[in-house]
N, CA, C and O atoms as a CHARMM CRD file, in Angstrom:
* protein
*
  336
    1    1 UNK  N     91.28800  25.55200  12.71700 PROA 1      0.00000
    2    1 UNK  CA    91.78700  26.72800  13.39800 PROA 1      0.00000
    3    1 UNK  C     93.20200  26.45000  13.90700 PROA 1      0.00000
    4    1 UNK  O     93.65100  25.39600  14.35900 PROA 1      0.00000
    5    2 UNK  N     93.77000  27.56700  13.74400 PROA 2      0.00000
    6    2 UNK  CA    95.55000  27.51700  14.48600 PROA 2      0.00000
    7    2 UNK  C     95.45900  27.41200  15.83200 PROA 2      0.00000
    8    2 UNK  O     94.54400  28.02500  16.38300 PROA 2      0.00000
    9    3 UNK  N     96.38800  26.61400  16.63700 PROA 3      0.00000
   10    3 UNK  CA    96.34600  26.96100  18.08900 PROA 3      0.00000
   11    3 UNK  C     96.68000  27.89200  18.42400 PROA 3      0.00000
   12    3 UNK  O     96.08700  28.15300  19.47100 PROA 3      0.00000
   13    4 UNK  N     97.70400  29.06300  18.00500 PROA 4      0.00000
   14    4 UNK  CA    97.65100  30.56300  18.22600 PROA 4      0.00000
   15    4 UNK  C     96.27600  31.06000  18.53300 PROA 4      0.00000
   16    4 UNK  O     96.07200  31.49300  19.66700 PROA 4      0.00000
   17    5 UNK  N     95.29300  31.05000  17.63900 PROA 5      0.00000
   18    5 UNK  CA    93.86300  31.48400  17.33400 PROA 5      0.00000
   19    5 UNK  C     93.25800  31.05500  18.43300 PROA 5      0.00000
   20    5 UNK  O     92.96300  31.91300  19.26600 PROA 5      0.00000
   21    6 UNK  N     93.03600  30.10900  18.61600 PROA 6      0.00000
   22    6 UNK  CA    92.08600  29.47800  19.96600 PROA 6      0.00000
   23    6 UNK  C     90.79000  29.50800  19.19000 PROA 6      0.00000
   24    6 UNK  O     90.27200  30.60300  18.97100 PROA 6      0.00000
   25    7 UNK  N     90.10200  28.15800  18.66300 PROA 7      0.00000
   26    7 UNK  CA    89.20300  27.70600  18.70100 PROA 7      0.00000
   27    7 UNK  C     88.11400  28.54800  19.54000 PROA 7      0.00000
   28    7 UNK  O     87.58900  29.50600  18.97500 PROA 7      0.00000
   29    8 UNK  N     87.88100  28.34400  20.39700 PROA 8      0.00000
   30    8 UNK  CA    86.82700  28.58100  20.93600 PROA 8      0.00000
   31    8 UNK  C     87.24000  30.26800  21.39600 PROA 8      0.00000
   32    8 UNK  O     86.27600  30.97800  21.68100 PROA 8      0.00000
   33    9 UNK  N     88.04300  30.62800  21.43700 PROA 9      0.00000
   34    9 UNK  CA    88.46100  32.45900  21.70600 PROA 9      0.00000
   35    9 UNK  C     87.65400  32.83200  20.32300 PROA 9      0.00000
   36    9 UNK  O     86.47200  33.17500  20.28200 PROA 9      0.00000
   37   10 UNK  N     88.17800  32.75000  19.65600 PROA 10     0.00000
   38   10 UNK  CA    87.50300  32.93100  17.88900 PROA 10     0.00000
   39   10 UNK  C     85.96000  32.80900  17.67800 PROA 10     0.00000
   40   10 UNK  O     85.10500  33.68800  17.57300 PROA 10     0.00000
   41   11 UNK  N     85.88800  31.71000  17.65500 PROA 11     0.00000
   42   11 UNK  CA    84.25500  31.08700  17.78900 PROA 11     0.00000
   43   11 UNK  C     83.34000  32.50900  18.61100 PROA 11     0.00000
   44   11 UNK  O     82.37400  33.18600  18.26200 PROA 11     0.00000
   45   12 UNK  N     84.18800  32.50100  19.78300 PROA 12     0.00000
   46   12 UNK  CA    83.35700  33.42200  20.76000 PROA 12     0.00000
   47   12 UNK  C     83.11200  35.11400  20.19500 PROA 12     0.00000
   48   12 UNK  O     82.09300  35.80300  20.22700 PROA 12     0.00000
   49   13 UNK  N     84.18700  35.35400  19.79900 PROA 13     0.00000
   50   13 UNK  CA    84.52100  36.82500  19.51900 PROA 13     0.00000
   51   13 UNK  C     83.64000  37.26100  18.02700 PROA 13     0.00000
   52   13 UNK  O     83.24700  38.38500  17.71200 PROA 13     0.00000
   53   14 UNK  N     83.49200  35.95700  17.25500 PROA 14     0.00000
   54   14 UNK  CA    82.63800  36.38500  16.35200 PROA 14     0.00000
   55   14 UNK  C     81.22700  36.29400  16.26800 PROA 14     0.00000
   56   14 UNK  O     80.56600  37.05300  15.56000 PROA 14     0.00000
   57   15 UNK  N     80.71000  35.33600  17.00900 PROA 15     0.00000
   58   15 UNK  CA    79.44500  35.81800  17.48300 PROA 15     0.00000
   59   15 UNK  C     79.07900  36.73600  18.18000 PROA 15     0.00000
   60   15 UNK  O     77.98500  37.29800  18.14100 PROA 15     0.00000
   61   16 UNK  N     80.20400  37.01000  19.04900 PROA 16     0.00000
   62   16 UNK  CA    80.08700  38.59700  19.52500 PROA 16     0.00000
   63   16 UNK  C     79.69500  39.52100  18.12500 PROA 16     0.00000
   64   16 UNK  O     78.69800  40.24300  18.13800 PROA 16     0.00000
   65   17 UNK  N     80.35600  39.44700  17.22600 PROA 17     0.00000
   66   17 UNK  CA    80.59400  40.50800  15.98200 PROA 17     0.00000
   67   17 UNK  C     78.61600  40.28500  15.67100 PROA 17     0.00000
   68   17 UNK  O     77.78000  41.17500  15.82100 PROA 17     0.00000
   69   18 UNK  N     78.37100  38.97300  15.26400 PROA 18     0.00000
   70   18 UNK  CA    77.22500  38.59000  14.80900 PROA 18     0.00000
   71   18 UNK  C     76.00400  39.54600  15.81400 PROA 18     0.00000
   72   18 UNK  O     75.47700  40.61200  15.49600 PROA 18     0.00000
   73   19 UNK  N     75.86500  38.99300  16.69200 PROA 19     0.00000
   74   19 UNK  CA    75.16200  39.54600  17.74900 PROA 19     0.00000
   75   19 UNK  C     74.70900  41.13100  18.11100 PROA 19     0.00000
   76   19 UNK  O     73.66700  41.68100  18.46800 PROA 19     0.00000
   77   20 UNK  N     76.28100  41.60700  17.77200 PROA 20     0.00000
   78   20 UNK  CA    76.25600  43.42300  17.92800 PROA 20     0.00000
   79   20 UNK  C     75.63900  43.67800  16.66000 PROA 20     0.00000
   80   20 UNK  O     75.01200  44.73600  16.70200 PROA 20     0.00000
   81   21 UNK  N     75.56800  42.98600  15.31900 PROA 21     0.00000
   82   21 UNK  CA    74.96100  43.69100  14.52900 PROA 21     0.00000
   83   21 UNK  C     74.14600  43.61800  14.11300 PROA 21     0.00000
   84   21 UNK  O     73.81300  44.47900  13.29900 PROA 21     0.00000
   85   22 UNK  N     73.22800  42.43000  14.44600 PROA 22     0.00000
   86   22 UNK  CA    71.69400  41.70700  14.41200 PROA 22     0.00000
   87   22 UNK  C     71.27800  41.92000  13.19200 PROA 22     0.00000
   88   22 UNK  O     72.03500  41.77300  12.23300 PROA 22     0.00000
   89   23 UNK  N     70.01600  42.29600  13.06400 PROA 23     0.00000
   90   23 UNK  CA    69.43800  42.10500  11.17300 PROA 23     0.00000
   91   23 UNK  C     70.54300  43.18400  10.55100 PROA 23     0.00000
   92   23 UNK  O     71.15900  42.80000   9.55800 PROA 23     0.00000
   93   24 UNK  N     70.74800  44.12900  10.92400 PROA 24     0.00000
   94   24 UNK  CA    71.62600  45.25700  10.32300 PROA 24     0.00000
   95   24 UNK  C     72.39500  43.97300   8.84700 PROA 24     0.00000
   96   24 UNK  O     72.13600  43.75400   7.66300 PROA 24     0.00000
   97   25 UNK  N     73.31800  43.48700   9.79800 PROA 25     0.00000
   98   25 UNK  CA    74.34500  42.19700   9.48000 PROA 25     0.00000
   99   25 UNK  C     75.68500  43.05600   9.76200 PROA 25     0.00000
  100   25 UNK  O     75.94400  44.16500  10.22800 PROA 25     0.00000
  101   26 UNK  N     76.61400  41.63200   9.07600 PROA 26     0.00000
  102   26 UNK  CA    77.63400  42.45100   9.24600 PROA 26     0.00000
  103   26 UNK  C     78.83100  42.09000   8.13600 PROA 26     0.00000
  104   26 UNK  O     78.43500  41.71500   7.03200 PROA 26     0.00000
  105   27 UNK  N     79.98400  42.16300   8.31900 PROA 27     0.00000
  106   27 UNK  CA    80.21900  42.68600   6.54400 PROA 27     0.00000
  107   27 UNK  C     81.79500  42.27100   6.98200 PROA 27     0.00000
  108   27 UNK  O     82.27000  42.64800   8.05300 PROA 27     0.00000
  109   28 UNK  N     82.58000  41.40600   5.96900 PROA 28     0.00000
  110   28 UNK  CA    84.20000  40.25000   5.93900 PROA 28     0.00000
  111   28 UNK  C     84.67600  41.77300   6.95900 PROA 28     0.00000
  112   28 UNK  O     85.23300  41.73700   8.05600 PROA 28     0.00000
  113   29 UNK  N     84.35900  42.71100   6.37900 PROA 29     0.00000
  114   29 UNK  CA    85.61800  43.60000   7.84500 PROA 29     0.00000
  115   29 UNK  C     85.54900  43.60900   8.65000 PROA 29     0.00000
  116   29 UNK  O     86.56300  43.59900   9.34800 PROA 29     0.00000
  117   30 UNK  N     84.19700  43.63600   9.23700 PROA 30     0.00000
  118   30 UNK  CA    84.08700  43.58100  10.72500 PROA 30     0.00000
  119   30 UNK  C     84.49000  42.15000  11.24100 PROA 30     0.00000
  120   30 UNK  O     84.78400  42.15300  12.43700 PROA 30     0.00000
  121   31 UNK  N     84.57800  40.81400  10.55900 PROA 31     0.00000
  122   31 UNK  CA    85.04100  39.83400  10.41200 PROA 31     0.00000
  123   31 UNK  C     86.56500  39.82900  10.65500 PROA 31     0.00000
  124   31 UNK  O     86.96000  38.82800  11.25200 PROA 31     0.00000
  125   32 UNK  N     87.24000  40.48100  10.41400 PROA 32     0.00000
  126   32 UNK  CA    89.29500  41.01300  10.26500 PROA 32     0.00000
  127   32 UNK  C     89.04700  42.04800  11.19000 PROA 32     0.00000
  128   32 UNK  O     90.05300  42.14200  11.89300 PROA 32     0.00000
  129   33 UNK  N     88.33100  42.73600  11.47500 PROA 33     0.00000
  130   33 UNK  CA    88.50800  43.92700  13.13700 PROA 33     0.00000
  131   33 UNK  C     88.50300  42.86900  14.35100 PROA 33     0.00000
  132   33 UNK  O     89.30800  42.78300  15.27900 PROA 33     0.00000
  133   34 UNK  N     87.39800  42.11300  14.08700 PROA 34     0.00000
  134   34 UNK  CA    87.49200  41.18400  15.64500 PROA 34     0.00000
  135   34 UNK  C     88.78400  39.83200  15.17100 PROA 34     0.00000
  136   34 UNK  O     89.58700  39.26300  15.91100 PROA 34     0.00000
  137   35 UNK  N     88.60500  39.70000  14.02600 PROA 35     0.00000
  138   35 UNK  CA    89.61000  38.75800  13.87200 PROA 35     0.00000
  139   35 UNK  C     91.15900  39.16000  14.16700 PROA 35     0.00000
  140   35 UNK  O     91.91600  38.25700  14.52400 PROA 35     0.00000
  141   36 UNK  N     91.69100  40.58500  14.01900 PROA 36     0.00000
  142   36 UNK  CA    92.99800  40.79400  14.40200 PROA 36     0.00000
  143   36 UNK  C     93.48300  40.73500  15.90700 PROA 36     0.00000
  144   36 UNK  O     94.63500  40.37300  16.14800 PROA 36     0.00000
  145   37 UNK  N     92.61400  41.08700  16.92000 PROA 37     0.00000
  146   37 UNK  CA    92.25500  40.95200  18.26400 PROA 37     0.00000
  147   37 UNK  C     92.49600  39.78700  18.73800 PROA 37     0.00000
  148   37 UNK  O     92.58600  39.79000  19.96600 PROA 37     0.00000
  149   38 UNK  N     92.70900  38.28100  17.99200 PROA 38     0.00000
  150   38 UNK  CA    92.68500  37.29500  18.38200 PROA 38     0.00000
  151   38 UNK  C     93.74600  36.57500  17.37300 PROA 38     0.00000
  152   38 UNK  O     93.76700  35.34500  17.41800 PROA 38     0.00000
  153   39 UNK  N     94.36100  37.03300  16.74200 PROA 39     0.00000
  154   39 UNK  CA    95.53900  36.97900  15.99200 PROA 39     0.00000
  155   39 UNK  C     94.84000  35.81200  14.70900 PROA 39     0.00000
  156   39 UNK  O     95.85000  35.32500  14.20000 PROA 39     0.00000
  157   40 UNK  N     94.14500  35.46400  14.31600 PROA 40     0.00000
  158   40 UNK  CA    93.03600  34.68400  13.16200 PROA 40     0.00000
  159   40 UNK  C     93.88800  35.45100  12.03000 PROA 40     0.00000
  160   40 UNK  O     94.55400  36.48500  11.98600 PROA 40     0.00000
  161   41 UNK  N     93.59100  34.59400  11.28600 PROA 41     0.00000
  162   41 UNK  CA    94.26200  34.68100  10.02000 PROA 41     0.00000
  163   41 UNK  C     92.47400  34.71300   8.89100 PROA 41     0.00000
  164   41 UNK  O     91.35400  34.21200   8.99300 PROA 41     0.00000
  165   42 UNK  N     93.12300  35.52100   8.03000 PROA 42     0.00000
  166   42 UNK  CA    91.29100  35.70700   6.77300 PROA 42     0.00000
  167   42 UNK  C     91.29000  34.68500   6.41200 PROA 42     0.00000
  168   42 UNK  O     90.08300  34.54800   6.21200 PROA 42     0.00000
  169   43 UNK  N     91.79300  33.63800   6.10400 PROA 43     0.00000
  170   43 UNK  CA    91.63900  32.46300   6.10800 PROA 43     0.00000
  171   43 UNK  C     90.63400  31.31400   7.19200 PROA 43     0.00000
  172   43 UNK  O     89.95300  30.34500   6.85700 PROA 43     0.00000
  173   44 UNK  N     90.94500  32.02000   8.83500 PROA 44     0.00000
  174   44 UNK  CA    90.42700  31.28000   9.32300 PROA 44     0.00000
  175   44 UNK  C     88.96700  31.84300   9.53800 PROA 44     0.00000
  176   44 UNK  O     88.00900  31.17000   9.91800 PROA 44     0.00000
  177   45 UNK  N     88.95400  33.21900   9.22600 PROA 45     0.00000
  178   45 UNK  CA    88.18600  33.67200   9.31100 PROA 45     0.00000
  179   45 UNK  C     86.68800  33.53200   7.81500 PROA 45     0.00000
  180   45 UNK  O     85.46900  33.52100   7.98700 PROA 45     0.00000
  181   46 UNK  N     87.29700  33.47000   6.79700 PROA 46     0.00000
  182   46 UNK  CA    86.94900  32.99800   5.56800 PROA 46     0.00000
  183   46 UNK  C     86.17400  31.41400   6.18300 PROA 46     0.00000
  184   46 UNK  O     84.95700  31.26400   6.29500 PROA 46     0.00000
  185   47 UNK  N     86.89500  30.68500   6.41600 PROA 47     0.00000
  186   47 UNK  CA    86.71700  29.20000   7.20200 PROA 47     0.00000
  187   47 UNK  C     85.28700  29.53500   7.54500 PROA 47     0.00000
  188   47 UNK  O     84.38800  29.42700   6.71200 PROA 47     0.00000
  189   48 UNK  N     85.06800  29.98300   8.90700 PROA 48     0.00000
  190   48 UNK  CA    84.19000  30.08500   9.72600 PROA 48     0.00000
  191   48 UNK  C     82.99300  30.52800   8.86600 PROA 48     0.00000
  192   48 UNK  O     81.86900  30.06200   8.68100 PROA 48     0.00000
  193   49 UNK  N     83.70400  31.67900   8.38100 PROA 49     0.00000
  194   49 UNK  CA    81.96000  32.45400   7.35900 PROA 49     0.00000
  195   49 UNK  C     81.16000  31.08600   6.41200 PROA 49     0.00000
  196   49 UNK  O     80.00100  30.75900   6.15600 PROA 49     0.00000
  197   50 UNK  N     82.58900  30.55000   6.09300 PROA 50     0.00000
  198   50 UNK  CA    81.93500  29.43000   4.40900 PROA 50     0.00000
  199   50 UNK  C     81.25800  28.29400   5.43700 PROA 50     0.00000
  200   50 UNK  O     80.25500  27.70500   5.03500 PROA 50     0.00000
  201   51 UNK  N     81.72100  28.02700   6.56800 PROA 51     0.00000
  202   51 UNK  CA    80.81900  26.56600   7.44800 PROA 51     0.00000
  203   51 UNK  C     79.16400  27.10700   7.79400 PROA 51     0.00000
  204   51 UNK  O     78.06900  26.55500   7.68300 PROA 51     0.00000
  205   52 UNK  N     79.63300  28.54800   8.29200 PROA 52     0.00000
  206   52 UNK  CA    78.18800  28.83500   9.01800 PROA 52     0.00000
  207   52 UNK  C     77.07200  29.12200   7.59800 PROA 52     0.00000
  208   52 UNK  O     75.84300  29.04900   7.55800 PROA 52     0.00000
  209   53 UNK  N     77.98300  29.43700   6.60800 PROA 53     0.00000
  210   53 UNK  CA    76.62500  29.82400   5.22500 PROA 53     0.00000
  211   53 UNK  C     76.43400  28.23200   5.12000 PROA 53     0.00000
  212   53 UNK  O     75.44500  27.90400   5.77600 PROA 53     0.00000
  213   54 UNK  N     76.99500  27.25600   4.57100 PROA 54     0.00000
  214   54 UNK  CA    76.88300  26.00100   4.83100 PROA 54     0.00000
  215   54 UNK  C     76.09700  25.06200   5.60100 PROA 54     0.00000
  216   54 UNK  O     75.78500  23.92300   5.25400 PROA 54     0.00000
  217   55 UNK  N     75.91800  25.42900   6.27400 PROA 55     0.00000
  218   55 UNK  CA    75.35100  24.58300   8.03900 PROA 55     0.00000
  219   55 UNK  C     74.15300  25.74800   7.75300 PROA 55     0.00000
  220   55 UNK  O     73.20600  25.42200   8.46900 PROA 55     0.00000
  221   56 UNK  N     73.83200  26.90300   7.04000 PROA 56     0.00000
  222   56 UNK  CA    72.55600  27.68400   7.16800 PROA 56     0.00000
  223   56 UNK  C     72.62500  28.49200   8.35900 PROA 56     0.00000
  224   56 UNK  O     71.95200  29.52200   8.34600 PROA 56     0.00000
  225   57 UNK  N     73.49300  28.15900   9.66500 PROA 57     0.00000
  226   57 UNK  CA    73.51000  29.43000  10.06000 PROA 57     0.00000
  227   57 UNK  C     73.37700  30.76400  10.20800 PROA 57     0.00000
  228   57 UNK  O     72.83200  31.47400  11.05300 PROA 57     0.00000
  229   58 UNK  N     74.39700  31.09700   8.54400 PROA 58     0.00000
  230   58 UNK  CA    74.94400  32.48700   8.58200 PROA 58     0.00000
  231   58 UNK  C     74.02900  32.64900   7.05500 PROA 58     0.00000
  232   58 UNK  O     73.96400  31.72800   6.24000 PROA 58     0.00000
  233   59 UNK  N     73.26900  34.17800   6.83900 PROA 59     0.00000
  234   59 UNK  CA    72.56400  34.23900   5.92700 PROA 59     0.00000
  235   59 UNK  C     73.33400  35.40900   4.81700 PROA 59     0.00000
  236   59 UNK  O     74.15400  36.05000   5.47500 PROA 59     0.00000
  237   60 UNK  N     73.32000  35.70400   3.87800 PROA 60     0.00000
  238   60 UNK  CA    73.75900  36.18700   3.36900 PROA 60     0.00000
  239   60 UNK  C     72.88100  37.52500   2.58300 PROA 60     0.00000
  240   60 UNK  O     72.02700  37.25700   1.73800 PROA 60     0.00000
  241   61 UNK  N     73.16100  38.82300   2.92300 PROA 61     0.00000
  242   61 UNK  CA    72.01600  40.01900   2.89400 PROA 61     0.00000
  243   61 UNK  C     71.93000  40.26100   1.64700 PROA 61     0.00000
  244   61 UNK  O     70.88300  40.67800   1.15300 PROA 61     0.00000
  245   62 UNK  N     73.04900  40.03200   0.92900 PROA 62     0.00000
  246   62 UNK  CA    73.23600  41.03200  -0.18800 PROA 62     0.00000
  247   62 UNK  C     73.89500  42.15100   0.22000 PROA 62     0.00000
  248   62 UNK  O     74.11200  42.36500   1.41200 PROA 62     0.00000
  249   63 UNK  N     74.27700  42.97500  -0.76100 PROA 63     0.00000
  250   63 UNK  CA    74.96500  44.65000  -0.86200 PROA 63     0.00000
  251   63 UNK  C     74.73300  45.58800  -0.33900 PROA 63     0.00000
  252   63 UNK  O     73.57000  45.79300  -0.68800 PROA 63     0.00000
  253   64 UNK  N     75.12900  46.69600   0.55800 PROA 64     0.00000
  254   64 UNK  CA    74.51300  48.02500   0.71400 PROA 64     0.00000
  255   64 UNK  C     74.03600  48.52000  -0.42800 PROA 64     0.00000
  256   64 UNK  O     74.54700  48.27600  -1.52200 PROA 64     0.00000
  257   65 UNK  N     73.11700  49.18100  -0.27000 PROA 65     0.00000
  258   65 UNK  CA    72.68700  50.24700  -1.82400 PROA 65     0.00000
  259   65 UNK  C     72.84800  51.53100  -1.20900 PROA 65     0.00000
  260   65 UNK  O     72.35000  52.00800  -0.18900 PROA 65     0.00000
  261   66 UNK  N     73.83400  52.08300  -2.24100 PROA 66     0.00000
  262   66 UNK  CA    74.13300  53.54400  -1.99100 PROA 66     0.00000
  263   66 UNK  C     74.22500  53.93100  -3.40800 PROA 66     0.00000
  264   66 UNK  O     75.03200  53.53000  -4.24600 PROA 66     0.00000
  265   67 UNK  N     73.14800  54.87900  -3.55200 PROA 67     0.00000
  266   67 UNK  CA    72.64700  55.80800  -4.51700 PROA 67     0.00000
  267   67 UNK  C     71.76000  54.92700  -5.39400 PROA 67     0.00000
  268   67 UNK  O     71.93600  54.84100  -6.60900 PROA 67     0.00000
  269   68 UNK  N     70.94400  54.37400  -4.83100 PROA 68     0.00000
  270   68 UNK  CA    70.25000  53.24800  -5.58700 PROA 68     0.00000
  271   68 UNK  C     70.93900  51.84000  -6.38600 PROA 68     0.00000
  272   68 UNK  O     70.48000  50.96600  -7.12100 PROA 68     0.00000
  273   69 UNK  N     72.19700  52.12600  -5.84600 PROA 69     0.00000
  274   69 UNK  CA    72.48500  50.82200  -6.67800 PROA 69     0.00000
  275   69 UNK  C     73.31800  50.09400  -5.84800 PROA 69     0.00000
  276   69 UNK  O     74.03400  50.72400  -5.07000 PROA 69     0.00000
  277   70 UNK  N     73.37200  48.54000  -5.87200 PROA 70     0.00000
  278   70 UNK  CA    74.17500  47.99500  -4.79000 PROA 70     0.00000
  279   70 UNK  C     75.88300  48.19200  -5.00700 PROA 70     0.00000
  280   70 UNK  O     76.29200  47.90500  -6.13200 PROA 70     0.00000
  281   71 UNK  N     76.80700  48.62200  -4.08500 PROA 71     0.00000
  282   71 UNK  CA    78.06200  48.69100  -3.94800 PROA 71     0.00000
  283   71 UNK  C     78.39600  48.44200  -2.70600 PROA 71     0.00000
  284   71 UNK  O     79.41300  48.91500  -2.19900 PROA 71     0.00000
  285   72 UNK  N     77.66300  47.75500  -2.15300 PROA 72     0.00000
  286   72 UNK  CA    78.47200  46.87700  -1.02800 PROA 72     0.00000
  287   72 UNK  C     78.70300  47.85400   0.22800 PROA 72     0.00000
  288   72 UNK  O     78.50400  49.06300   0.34700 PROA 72     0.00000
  289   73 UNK  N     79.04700  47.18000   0.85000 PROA 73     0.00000
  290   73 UNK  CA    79.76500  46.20100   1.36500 PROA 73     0.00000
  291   73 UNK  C     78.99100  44.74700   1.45800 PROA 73     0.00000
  292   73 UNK  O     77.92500  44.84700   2.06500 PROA 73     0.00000
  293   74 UNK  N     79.31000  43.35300   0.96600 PROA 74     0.00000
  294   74 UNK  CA    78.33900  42.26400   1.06000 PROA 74     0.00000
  295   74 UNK  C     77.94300  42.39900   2.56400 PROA 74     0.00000
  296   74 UNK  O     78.64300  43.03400   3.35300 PROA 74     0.00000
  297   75 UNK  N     76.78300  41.77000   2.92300 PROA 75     0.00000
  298   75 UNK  CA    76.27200  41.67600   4.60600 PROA 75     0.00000
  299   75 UNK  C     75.80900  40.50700   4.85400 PROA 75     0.00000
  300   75 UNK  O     74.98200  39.93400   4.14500 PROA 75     0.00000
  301   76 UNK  N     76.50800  39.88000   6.29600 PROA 76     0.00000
  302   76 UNK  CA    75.31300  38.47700   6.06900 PROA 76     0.00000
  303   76 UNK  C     74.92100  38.58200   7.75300 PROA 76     0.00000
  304   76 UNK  O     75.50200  39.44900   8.40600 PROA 76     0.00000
  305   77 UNK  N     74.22100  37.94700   8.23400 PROA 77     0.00000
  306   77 UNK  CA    73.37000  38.24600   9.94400 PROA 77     0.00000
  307   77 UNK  C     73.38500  36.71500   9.73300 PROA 77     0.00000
  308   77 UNK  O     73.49100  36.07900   8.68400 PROA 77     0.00000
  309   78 UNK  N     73.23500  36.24100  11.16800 PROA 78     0.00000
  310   78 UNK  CA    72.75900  34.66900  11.88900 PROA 78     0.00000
  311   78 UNK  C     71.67200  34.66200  11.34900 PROA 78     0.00000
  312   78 UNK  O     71.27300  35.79200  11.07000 PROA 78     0.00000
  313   79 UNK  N     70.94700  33.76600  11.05200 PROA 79     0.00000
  314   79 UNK  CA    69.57600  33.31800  10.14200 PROA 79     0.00000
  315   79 UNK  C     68.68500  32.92500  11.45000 PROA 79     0.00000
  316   79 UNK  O     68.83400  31.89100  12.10100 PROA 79     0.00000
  317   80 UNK  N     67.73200  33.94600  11.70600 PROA 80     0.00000
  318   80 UNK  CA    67.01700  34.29800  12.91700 PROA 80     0.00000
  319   80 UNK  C     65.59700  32.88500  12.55000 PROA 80     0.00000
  320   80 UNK  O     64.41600  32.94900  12.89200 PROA 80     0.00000
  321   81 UNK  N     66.00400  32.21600  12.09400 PROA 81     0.00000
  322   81 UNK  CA    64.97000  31.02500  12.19200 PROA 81     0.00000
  323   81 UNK  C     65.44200  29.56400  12.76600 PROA 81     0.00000
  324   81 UNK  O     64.75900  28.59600  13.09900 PROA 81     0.00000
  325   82 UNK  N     66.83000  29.75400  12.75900 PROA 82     0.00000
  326   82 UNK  CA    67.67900  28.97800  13.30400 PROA 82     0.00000
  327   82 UNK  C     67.94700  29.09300  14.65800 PROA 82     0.00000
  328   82 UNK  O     67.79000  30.24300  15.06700 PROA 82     0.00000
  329   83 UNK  N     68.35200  28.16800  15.61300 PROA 83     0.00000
  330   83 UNK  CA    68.50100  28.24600  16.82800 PROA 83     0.00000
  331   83 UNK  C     70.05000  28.76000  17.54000 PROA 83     0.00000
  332   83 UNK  O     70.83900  28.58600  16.61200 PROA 83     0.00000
  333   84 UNK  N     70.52600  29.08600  18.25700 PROA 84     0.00000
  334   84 UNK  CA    71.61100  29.45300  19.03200 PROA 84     0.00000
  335   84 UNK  C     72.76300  29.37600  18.36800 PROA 84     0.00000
  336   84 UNK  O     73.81900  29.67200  18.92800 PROA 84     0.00000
């Protein structure tokens, strides 16, 4: 992470993101809405998503389906078997 960004400002603001959207999930934009707020770069934000799928954290939903077929937006939620 950049020291502009703040480590732990970042860290915080996106589990915020995680949290507000629970099983729903939530989707790289809402990822760049809280990320511009804290001046993060998609990169650092990219960062964070690829550690937490990694580490099993962060789960990955699959696609919205609209009109029966998936077109996205991808979705991924905290992996509710995992701890804090």
């Amino acid at each position: 992470m950049s020291v502009r960004t703040g480590t732990s400002t970042l860290r915080a603001s996106l589990e915020r993101v995680v949290a507000q959207h629970g099983d729903r999930g939530f989707t790289f934009r809402d990822l760049l809405e809280t990320g511009s707020a804290v001046h993060a770069t998609p990169g650092e934000l990219l960062d964070w998503l690829a550690r937490g799928r990694a580490a099993g954290t962060i789960q990955e939903l699959g696609f919205d389906r609209l009109g029966g077929e998936e077109r996205g937006p991808l979705r991924y939620r905290a992996d509710p078997t995992r701890p804090g």
